[in-house]
Residue frames as qw, qx, qy, qz and C-alpha x, y, z in Angstrom:
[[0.856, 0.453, -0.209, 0.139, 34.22, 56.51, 118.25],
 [0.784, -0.520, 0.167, 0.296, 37.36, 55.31, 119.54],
 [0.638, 0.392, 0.404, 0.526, 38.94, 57.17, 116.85],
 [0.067, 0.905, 0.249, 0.339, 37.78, 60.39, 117.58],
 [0.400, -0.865, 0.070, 0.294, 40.88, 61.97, 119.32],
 [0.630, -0.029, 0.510, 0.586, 43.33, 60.87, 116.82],
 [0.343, 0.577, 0.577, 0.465, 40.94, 62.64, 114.26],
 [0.021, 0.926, 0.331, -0.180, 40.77, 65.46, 116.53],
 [0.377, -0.665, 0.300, 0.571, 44.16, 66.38, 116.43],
 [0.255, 0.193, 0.644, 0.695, 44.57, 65.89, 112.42],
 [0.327, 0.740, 0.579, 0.098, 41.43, 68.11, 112.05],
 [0.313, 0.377, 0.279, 0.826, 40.91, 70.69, 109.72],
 [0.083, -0.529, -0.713, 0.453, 38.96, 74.23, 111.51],
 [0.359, 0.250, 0.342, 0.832, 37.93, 76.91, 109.67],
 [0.107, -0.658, -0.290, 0.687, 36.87, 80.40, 111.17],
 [0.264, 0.425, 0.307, 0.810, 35.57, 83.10, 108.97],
 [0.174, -0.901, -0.074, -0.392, 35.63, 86.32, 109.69],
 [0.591, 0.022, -0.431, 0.682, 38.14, 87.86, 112.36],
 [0.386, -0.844, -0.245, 0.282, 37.58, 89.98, 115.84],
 [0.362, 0.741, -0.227, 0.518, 39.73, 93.42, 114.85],
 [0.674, -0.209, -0.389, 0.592, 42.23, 93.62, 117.63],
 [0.013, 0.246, -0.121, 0.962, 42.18, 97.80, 117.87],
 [0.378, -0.286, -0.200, -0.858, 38.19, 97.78, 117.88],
 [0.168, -0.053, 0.931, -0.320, 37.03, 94.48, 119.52],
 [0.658, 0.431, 0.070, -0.614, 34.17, 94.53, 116.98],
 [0.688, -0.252, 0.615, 0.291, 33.90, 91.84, 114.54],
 [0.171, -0.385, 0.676, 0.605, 35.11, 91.74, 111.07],
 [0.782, 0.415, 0.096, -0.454, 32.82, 91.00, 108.05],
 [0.825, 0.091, 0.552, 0.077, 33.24, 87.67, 106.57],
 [0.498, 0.798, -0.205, -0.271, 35.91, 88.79, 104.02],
 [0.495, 0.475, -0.728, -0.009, 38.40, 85.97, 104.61],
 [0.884, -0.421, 0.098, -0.176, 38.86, 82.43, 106.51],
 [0.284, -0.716, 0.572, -0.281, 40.97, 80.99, 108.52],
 [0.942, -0.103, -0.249, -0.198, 41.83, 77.28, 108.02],
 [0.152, -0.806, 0.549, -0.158, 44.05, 75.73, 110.84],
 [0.772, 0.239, -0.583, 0.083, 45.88, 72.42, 110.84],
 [0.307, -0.791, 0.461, -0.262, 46.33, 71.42, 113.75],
 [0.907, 0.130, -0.399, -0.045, 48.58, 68.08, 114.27],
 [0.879, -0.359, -0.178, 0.260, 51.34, 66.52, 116.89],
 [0.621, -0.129, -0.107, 0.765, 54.00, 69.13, 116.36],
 [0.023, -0.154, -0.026, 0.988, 52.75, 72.85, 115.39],
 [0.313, 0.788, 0.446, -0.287, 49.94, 74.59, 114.55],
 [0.309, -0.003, 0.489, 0.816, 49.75, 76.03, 111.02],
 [0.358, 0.671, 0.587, -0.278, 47.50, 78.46, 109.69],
 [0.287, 0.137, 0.551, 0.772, 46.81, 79.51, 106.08],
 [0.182, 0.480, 0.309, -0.801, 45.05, 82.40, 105.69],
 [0.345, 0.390, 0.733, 0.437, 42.60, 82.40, 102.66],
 [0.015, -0.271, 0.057, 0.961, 42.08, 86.15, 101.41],
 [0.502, 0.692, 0.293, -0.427, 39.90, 88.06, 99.52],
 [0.633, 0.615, 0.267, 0.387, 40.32, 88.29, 95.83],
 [0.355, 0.890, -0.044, 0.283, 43.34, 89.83, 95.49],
 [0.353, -0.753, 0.516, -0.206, 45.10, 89.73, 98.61],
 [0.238, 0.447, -0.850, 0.144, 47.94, 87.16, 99.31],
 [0.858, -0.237, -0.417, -0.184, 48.15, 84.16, 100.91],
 [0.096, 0.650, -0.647, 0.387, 50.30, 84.20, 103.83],
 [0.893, -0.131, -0.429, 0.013, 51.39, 81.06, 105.58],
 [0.030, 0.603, -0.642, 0.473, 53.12, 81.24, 108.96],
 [0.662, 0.040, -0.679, 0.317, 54.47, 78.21, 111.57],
 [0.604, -0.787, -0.010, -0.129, 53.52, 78.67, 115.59],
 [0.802, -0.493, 0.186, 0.280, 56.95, 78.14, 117.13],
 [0.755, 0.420, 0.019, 0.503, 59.24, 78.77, 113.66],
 [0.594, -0.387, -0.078, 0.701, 62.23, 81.32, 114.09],
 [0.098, 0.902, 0.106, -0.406, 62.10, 84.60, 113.01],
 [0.779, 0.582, 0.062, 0.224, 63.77, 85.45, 110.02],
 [0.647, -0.247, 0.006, 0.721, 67.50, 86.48, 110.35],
 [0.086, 0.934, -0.018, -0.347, 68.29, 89.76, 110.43],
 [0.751, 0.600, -0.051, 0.271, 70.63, 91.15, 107.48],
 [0.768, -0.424, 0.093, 0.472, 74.05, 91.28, 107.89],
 [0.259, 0.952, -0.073, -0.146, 75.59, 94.62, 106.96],
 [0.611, 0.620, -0.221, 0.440, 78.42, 95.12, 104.72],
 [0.174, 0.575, -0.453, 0.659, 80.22, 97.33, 107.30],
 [0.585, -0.599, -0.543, -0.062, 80.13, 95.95, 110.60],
 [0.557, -0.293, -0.260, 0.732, 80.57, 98.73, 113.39],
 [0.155, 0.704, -0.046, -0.691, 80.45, 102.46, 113.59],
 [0.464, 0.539, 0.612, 0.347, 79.87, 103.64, 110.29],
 [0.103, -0.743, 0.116, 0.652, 81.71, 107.03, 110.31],
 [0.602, 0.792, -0.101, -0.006, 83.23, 108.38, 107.00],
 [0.087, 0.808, -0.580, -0.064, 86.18, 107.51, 108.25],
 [0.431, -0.260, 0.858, 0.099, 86.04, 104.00, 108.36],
 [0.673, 0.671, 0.151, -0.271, 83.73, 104.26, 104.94],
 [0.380, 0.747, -0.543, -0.054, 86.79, 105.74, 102.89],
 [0.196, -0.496, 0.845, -0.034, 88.79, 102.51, 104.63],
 [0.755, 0.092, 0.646, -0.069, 86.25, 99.95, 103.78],
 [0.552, 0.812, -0.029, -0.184, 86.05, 101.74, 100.24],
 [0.098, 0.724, -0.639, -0.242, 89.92, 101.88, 99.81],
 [0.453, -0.264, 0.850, 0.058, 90.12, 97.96, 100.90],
 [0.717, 0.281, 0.627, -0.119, 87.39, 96.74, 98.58],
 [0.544, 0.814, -0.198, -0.052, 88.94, 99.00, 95.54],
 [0.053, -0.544, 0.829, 0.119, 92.11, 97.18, 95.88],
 [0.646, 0.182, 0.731, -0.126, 89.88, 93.71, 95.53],
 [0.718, 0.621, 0.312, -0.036, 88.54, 95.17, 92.37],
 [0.107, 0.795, -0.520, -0.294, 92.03, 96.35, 91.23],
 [0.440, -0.172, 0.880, 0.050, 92.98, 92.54, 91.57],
 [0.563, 0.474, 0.670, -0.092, 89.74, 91.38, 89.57],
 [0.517, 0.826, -0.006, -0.224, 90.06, 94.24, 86.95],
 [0.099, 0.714, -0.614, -0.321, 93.90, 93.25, 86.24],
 [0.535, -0.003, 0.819, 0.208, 92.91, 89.45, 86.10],
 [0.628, 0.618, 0.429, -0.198, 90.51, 90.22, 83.35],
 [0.316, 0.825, -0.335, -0.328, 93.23, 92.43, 81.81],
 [0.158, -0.597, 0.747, 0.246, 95.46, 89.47, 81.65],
 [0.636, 0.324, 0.698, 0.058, 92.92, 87.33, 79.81],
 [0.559, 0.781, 0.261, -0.093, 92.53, 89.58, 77.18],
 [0.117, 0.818, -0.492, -0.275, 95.96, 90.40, 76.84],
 [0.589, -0.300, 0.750, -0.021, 96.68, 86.53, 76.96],
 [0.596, 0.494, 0.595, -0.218, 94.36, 86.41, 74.19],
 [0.299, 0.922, -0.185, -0.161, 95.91, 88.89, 72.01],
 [0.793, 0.393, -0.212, 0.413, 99.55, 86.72, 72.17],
 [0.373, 0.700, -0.257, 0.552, 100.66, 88.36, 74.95],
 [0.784, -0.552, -0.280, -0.044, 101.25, 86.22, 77.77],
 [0.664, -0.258, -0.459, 0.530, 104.02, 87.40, 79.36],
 [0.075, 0.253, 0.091, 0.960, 102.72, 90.73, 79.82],
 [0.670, -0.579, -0.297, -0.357, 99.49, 89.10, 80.98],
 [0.698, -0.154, -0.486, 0.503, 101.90, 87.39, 83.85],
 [0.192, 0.178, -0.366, 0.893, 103.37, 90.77, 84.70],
 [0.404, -0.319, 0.010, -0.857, 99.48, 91.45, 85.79],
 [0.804, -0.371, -0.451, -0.108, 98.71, 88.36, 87.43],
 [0.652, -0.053, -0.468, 0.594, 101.81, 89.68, 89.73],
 [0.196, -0.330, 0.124, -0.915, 100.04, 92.84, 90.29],
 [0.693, -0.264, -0.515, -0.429, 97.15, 90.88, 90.83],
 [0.608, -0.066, -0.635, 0.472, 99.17, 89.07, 93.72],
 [0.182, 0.161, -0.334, 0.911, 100.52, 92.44, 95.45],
 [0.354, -0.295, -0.323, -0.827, 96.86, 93.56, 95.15],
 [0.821, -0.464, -0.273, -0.186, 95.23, 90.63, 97.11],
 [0.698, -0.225, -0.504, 0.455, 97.67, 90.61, 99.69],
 [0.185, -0.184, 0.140, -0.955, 97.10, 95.09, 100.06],
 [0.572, -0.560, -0.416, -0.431, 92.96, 94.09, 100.27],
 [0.787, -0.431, -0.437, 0.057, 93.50, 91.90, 103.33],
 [0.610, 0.108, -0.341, 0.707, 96.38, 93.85, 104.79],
 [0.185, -0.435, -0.018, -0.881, 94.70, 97.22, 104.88],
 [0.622, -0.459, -0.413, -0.482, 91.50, 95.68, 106.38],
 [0.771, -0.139, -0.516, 0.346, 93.51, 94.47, 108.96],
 [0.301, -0.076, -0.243, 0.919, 95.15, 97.84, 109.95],
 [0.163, -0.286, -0.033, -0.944, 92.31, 99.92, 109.45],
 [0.097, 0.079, 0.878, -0.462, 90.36, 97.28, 111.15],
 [0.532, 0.294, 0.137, -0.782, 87.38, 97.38, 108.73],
 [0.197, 0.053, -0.940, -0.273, 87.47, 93.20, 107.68],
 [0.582, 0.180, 0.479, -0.632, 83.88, 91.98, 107.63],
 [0.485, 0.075, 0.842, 0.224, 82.59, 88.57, 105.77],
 [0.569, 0.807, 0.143, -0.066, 81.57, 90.99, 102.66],
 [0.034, -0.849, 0.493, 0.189, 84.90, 91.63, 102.39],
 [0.463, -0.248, 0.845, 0.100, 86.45, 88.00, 102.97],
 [0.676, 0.607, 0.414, -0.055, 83.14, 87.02, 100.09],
 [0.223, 0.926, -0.209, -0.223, 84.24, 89.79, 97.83],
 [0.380, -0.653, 0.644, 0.120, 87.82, 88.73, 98.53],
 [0.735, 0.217, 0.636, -0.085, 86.88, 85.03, 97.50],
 [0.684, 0.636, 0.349, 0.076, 85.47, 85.56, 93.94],
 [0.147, 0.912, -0.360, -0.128, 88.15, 88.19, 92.85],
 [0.291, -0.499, 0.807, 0.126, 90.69, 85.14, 93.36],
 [0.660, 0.242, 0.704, 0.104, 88.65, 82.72, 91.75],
 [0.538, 0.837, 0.089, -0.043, 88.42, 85.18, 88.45],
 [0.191, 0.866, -0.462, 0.026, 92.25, 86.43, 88.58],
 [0.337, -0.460, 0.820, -0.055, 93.83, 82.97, 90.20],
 [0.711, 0.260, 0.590, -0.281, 90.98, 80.66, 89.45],
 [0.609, 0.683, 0.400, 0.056, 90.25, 81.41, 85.80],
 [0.303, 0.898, -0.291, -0.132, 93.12, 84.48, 84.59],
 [0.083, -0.600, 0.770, 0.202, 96.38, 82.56, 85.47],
 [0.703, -0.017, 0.685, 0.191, 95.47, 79.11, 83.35],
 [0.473, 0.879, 0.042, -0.041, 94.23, 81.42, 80.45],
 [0.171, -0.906, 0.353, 0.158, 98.00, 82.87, 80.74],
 [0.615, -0.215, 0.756, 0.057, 99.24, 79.15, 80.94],
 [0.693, 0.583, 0.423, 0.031, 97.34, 77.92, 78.14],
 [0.240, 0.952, 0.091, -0.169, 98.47, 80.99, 76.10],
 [0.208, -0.753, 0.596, 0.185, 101.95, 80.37, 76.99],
 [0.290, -0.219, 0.893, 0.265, 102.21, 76.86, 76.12],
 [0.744, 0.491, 0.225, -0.392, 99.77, 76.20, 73.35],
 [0.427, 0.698, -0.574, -0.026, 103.07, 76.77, 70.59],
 [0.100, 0.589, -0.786, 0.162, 105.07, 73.99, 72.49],
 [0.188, -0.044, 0.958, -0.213, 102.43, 71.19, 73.65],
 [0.066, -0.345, -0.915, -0.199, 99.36, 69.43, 72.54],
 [0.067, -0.341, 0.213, -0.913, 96.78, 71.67, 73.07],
 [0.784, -0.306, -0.441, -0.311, 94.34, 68.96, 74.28],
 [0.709, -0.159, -0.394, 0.562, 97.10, 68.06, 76.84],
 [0.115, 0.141, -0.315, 0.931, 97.25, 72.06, 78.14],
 [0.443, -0.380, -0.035, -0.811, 93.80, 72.55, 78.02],
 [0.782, -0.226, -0.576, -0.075, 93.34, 69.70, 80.26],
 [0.546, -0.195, -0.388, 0.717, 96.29, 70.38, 82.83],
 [0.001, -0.044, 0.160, -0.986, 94.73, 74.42, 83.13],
 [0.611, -0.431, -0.272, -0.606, 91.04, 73.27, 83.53],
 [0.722, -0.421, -0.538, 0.111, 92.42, 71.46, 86.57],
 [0.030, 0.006, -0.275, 0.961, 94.25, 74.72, 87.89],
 [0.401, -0.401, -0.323, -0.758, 90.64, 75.97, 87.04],
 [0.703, -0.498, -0.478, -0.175, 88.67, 73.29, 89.20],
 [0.701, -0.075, -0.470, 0.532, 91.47, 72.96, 91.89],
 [0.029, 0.092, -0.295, 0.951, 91.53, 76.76, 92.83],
 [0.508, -0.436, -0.349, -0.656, 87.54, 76.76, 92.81],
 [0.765, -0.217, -0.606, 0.012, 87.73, 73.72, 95.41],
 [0.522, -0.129, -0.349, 0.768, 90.78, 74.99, 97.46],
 [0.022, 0.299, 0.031, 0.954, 88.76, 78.49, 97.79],
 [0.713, -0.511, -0.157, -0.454, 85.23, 77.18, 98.94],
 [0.779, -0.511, -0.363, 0.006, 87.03, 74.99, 101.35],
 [0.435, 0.187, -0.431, 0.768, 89.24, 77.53, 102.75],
 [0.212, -0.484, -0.092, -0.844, 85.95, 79.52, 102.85],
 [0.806, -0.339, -0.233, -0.425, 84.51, 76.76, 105.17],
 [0.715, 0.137, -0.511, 0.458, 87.45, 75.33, 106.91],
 [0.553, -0.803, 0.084, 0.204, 88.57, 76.52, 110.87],
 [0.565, 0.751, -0.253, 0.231, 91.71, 78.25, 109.95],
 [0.853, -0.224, -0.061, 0.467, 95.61, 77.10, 111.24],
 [0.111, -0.946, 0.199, 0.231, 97.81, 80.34, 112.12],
 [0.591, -0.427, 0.640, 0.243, 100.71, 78.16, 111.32],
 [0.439, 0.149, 0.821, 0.332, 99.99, 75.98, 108.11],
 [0.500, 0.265, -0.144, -0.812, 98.08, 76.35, 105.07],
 [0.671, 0.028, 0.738, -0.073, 96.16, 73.25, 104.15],
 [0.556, 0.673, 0.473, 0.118, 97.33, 72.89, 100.67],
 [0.476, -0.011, 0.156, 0.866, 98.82, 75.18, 98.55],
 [0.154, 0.648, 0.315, -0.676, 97.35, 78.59, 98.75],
 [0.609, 0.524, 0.437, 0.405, 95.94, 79.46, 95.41],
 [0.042, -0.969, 0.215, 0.118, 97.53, 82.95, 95.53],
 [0.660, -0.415, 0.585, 0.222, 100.76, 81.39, 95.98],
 [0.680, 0.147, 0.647, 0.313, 100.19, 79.11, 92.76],
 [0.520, 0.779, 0.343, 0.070, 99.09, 81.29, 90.75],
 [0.111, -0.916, 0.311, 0.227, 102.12, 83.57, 91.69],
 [0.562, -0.322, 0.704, 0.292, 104.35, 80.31, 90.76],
 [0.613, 0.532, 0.573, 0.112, 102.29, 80.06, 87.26],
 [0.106, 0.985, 0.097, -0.091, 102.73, 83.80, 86.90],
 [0.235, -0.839, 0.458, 0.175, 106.43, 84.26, 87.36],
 [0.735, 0.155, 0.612, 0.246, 106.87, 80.68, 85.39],
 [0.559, 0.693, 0.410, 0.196, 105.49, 82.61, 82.30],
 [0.120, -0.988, -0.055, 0.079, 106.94, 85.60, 83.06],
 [0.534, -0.654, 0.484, 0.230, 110.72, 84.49, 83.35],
 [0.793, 0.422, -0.369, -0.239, 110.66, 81.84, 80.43],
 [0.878, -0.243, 0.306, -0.275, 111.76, 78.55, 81.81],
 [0.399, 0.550, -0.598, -0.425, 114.12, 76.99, 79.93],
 [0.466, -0.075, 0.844, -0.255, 112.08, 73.70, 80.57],
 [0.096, -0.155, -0.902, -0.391, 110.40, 71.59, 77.96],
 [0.446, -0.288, -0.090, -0.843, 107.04, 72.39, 77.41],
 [0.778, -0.330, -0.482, -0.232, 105.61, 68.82, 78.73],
 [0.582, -0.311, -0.589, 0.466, 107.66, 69.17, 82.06],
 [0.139, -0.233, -0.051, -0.961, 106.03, 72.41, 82.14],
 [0.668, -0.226, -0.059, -0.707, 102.33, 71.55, 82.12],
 [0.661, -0.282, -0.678, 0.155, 103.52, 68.29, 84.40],
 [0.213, 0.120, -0.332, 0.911, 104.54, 70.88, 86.61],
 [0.251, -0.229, -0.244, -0.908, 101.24, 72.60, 86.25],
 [0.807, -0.268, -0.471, -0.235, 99.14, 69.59, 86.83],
 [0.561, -0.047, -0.579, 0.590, 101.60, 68.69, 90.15],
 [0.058, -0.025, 0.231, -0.971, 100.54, 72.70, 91.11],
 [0.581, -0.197, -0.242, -0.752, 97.12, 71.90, 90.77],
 [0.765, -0.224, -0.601, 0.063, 96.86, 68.68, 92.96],
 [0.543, -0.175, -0.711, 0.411, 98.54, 70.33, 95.51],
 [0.085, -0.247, 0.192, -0.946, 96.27, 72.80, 96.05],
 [0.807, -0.330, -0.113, -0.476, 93.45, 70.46, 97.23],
 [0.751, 0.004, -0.660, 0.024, 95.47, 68.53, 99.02],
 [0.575, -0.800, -0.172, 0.002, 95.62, 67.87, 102.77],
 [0.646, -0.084, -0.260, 0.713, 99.75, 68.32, 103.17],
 [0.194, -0.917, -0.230, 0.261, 100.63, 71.17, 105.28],
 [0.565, 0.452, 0.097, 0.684, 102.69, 74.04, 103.91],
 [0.374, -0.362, -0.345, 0.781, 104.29, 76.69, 106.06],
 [0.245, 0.892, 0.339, 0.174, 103.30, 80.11, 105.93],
 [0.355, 0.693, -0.358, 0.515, 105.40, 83.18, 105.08],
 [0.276, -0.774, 0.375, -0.430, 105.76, 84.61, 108.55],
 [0.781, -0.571, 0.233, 0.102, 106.95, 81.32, 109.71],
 [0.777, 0.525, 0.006, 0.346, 109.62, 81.24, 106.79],
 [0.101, 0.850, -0.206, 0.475, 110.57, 84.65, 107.76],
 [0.708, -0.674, 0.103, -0.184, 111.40, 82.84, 111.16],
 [0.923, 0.077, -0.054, 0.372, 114.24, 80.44, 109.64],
 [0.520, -0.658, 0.162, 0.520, 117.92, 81.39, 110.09],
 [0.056, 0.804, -0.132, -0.577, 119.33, 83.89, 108.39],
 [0.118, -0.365, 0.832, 0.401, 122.08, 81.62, 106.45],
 [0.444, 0.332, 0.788, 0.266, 119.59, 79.47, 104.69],
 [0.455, 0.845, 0.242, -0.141, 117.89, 82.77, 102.91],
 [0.128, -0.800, 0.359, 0.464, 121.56, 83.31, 101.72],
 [0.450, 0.057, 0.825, 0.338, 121.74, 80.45, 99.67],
 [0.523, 0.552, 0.545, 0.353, 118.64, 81.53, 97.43],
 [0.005, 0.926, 0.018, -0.377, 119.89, 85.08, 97.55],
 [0.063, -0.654, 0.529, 0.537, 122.89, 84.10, 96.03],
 [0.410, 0.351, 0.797, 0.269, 121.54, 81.08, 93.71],
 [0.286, 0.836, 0.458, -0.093, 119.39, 84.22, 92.37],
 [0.001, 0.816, -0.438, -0.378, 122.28, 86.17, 91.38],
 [0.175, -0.420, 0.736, 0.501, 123.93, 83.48, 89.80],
 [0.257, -0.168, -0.754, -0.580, 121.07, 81.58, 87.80],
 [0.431, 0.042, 0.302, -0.849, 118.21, 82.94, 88.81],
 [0.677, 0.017, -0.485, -0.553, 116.03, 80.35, 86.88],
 [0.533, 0.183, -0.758, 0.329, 117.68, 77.53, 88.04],
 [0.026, 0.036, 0.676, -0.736, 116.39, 78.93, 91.92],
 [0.604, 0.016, -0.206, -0.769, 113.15, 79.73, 91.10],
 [0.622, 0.101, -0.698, -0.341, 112.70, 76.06, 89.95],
 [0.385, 0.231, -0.710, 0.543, 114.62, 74.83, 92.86],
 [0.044, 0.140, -0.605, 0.783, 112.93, 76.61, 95.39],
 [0.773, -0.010, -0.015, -0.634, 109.12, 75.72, 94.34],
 [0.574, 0.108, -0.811, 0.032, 110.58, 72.05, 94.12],
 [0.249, 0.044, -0.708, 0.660, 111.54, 72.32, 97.72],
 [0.538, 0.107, 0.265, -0.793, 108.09, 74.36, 99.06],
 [0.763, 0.017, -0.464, -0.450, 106.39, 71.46, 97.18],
 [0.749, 0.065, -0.659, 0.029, 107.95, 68.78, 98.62],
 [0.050, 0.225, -0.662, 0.714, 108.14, 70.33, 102.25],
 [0.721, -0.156, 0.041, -0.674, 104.11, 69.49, 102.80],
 [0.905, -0.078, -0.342, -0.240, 104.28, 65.67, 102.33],
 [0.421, 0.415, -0.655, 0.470, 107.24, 65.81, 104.66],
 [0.448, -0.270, 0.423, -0.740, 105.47, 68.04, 107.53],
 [0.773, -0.225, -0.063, -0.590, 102.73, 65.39, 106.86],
 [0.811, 0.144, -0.511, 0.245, 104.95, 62.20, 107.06],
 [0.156, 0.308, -0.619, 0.705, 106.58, 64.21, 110.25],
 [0.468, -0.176, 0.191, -0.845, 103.20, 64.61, 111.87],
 [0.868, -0.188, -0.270, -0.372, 101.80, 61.09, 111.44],
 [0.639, 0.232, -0.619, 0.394, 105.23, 59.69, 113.28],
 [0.226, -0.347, 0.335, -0.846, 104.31, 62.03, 116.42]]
């Protein structure tokens, strides 16, 4: 048949019994062997005795990856106690966001704030430490991740909400703090997945916002509640958005005289700066980005 090569390669073969590889004797007819063989691999499915698995394995496939330890490197006790210290500052962060939901809950958001600003200090110790002690590894950075998405992600709209329930619709907060919600989720996975920019942040960091959400409640605004939770909503957009937004250390770079201005705006009406100066950090991204497409 002029068929019959086509059919060989699709055929099915089946072998029972197996040659023991130690003994070179052969094997009693306690399982077969059926092999597929077709145009790209050879498969073969072993068919057991009663009881035993099935195991299925691929000629050519890759080996399974090896796991990827927590600690990468030596694995003294002294760089234990350092990975330990860094990741117990993570869960400090995660155990005060929770505290500030439940205090939020209780009526006592601006007490929850004062822990979303621990919360802050916290995630910026994790990452600091790890740095100096030189024990960062992508359980950490993970770790790192979800702690922000509970205390940024999910503690500071709770706070929000909490605050402004008394002063706006609450259909109309709970709307504008499930998009904080969604917005920090987003802006986290795709920092998690992003090549990263020494310079910029794409977006507002959600650390950042939440600090701005935190220190909002914390101060008391003397802003209408609805140009509050526009605010809110404005802070949520621009954390998924593409504008760039400086980071500290290049801030820290500007001349002196311009940090005198909000030094002394903050003496004289501190609110008033505050407001001011998240206005301005807002509106410097769509500049950079407007500067950058003119290049």
């Amino acid at each position: 048949m002029r068929r019959g090569g086509t059919l060989a390669r699709q055929a099915l073969m089946v072998r029972v019994g197996r040659r023991s590889v130690e003994t070179g004797r052969a094997a009693t007819a306690t399982r077969a062997e059926v092999l597929h063989i077709g145009s790209d691999s050879v498969r073969t499915i072993t068919i057991p005795a009663p009881g035993v698995p099935v195991e299925l394995s691929v000629a050519g496939a890759d080996p399974a990856p090896a796991s990827i330890p927590l600690l990468p490197g030596e694995r003294t006790m002294s760089r234990r106690a350092s990975f330990a210290l860094v990741n117990a500052c993570t869960l400090s962060s995660l155990g005060l966001g929770l505290l500030a939901i439940f205090l939020a809950m209780d009526g006592k958001a601006q007490i929850a704030a004062a822990c979303l600003v621990a919360c802050v200090v916290f995630d910026g110790l994790d990452g600091a430490l790890a740095r100096k002690l030189g024990v960062a590894s992508p359980f950490g950075a993970q770790m790192d991740s979800l702690a922000d998405m509970c205390s940024f992600g999910l503690a500071a709209p709770v706070v929000v909400y909490a605050s402004l329930a008394d002063e706006v619709p609450q259909a109309a907060a709970a709307i504008a703090t499930a998009l904080v919600a969604g917005c920090a989720a987003i802006r986290l996975a795709r920092f998690n997945v992003s090549p990263k920019d020494g310079r910029f942040f794409c977006g507002v960091p959600t650390t950042m916002a939440a600090a701005v959400l935190a220190l909002t409640v914390l101060i008391g605004l003397p802003l209408p509640g609805m140009v509050q939770l526009a605010g809110v909503t404005l802070l949520a957009f621009a954390m998924v958005s593409s504008f760039p937004y400086a980071k500290l250390a290049r801030l820290l770079k500007l001349p002196p005289w311009l940090w005198l201005l909000p030094i002394v705006g903050a003496l004289l009406q501190p609110r008033m700066t505050f407001v001011l100066i998240v206005a301005i950090y807002l509106v410097s991204g769509p500049i950079l980005w407007m500067r950058a497409k003119r290049v």
